[in-house]
N, C-alpha and C positions, 0 to 999 in steps of 0.2 A: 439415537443420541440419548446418553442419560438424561437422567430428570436435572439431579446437582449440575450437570453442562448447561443444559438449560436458562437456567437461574442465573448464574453465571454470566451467559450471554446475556440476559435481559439486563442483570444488574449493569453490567460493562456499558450495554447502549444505552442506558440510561442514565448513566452518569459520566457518559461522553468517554471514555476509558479504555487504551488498549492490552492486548495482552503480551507485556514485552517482558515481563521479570523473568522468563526463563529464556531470552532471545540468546545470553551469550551460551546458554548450553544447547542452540538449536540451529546450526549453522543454516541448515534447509528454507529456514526466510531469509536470512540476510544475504544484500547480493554478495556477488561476486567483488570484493572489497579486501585491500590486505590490510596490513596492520604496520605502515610503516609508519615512520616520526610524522607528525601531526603537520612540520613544513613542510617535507615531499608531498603527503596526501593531499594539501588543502589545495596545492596549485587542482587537482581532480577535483576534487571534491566540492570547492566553493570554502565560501565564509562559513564558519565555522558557528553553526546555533549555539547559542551558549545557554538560550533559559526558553520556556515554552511561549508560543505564539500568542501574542494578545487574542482574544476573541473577532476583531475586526482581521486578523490574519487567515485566519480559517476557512476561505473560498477560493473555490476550486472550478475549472471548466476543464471536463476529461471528455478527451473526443477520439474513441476506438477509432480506427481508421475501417473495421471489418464489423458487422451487425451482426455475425454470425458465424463458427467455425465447426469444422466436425475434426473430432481425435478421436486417436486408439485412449484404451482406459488405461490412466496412469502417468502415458505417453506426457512429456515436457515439450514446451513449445513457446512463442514470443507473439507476444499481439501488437502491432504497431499502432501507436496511441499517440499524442498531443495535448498536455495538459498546461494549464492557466491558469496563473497567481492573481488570481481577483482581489485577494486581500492586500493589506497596506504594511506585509513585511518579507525580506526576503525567504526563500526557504533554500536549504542545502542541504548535500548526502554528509557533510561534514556535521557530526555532533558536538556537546559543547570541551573534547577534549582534541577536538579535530581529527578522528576517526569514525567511521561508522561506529554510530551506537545514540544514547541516549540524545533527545531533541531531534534524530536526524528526521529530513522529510521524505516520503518514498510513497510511489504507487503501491499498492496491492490490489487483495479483493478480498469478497465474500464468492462462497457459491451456493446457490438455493437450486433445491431439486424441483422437477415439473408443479410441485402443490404448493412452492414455497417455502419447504420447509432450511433450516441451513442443514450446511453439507460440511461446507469449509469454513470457518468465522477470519483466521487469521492466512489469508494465501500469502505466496512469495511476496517478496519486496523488491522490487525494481528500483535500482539507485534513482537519481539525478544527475545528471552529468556536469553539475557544476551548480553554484547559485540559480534561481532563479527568483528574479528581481517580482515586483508587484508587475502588473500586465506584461508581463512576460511570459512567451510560450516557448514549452521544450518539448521536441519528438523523442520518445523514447518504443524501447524494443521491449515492451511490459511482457514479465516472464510467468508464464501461466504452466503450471500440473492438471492435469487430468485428473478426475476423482477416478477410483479403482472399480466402480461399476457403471456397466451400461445405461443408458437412459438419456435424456433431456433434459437440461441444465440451465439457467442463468448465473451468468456471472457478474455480479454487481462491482463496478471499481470504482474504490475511494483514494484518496489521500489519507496518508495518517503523518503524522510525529508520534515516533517511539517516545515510549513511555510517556504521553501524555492524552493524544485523544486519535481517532478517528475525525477528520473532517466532517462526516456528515455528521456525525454526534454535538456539531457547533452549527449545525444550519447550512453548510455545504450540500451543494448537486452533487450526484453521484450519476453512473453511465451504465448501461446494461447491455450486454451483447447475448444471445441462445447458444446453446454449448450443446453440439450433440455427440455421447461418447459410445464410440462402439465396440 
C-alpha cells in the first residue's frame, strides 16, 4: 500500500469519512440496484434518506452468522449477517433522490491481513432490503470478494452512509470474522 493511500486512510477514519465520490464511476460496490423512477424503487428500497444521520443514528449491532470462512483468492461469495439500528433514525438502500446513491445505508467491510495491516478499506456494499426502523433487525446475504492473494485475513464489517461516514467512525461496534484464502 502506498504511503499517500495511507494518509488517506488515516485522514478518512479520523474524520469519520467514506470514500464514495468516485462510487458512480465504480459499479463493483454498489449492490445490485437499478436505476428505475424513485416510486418504483422506494416500494424496495424503503424511505428514502434525504440528509445524513444525526450522531445519535450511528449504532449498529452486526452479527455474521459464520466466525470463519475459507475461499479461493478473488473468488465472490455471501456471508449471512443480521444487523441492528441501535440508533434513533431509520436507515434505507433508498438515497436522498430515492435510488441508491448518496445518504444510502449498506453493510460492507474492511479487510486487514494476518499483521493487521488493510488490504481492502472500501469492500462491496450490501443493500438493505427495505427501511430499517431504530431496533429493528434485518438478515441479509452480505457480499464479500476475496482478496487476490493467499493467506489469513480478518474481515471487519461496519455500516456506512455513502458519502457521509462509516459507522464505526461515529462510535459504532463493528463484527469480525477469519478469512482464510487459498
Amino acid at each position: 500500500v502506498q504511503q499517500s493511500t495511507i494518509i488517506v486512510f488515516l485522514l478518512m477514519s479520523l474524520f469519520g469519512c467514506s470514500k464514495t465520490e468516485d462510487r458512480a464511476d465504480d459499479d463493483s460496490k454498489q449492490p445490485n440496484v437499478t436505476n428505475s423512477a424513485p416510486s418504483e424503487q422506494a416500494q424496495r428500497l424503503g424511505e428514502p434518506m434525504t440528509h445524513p444521520l444525526p450522531d445519535s443514528g450511528f449504532k449498529a449491532k452486526i452479527e455474521p452468522q459464520v466466525s470463519q470462512i475459507a475461499i479461493k483468492m478473488g473468488q465472490s461469495t455471501t456471508i449471512p449477517a443480521k444487523v441492528t439500528n441501535l440508533g434513533n433514525s431509520h436507515w434505507s438502500s433508498a438515497g436522498k433522490d430515492g435510488r441508491w446513491g448518496e445518504f444510502t445505508v449498506a453493510l460492507a467491510y474492511h479487510i486487514l491481513d494476518k499483521d493487521g495491516k488493510l488490504v481492502v478499506y472500501d469492500g462491496k456494499r450490501t443493500a438493505l432490503s427495505g427501511s430499517v426502523q431504530p431496533n429493528q433487525t434485518a438478515r441479509l446475504n452480505a457480499n464479500f470478494e476475496a482478496p487476490a492473494k493467499a493467506g489469513s485475513y480478518t474481515c471487519v464489517f461496519d455500516m456506512v452512509q455513502e458519502g457521509v461516514a462509516w459507522l464505526e467512525g461515529k462510535g459504532s461496534a463493528v463484527s469480525k470474522i477469519n478469512v482464510t484464502v487459498n
